[in-house]
C-alpha positions, 0 to 999 in steps of 0.5 A: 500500500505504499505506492497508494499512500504516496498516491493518495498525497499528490504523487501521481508518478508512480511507478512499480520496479522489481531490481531483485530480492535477496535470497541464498543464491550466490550465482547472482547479485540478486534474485530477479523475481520474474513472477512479481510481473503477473502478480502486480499486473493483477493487483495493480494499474500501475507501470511495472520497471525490471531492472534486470543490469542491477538485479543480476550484476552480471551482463551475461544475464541481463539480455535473457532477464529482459527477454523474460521480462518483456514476456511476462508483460513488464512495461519497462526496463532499466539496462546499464550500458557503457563503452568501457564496462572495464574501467566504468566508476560503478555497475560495470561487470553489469553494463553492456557494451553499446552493440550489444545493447543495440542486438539485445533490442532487435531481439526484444522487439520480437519478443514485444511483438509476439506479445502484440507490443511495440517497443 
């Protein structure tokens, strides 16, 4: 009831993002729990974010969160890309590099697609 609180004071820019939840598994910075999109698309109007760069910590595994995310209906994401991941201030073993971004983002349109979405 949070988001309805903020709501209820003014706020209409609310949104909903999943980043991950904390659990035993040590493959992953986080748990990026998929399943919250279905659930939240009932419960809920509001515009649901996955953040699949920070809640996997890894940029391997950012593009199959994405394409699952997209699949189970969220309406945004957030992915970290830089040049450099490297030598990146912060987030860089989670960042993609630009080309890669741009060939996860073909792919994602078809998943959008088959969904009956654009991106």
């Amino acid at each position: 009831m949070s988001a309805e609180y903020i709501m209820s004071e003014g706020n209409q820019g609310v949104i909903l993002c999943e980043r991950g939840i904390r659990t035993f598994e040590t493959a992953t910075r986080n748990t990026l729990d998929l399943s919250a999109i279905p659930v939240l698309k009932m419960k809920t109007h509001l515009p649901i974010v996955i953040d699949p760069s920070h809640g996997t910590g890894n940029y391997h595994y950012v593009a199959p969160m994405c394409y699952a995310a997209v699949a189970a209906g969220a309406d945004a994401l957030i992915v970290e890309v830089h040049p450099d991941p490297e030598r990146a201030s912060s987030d860089g073993p989670q960042s993609l590099k630009p080309k890669k971004f741009a060939a996860m983002m073909e792919k994602l349109r078809l998943f959008a697609e088959a969904d009956g979405r654009s991106l």
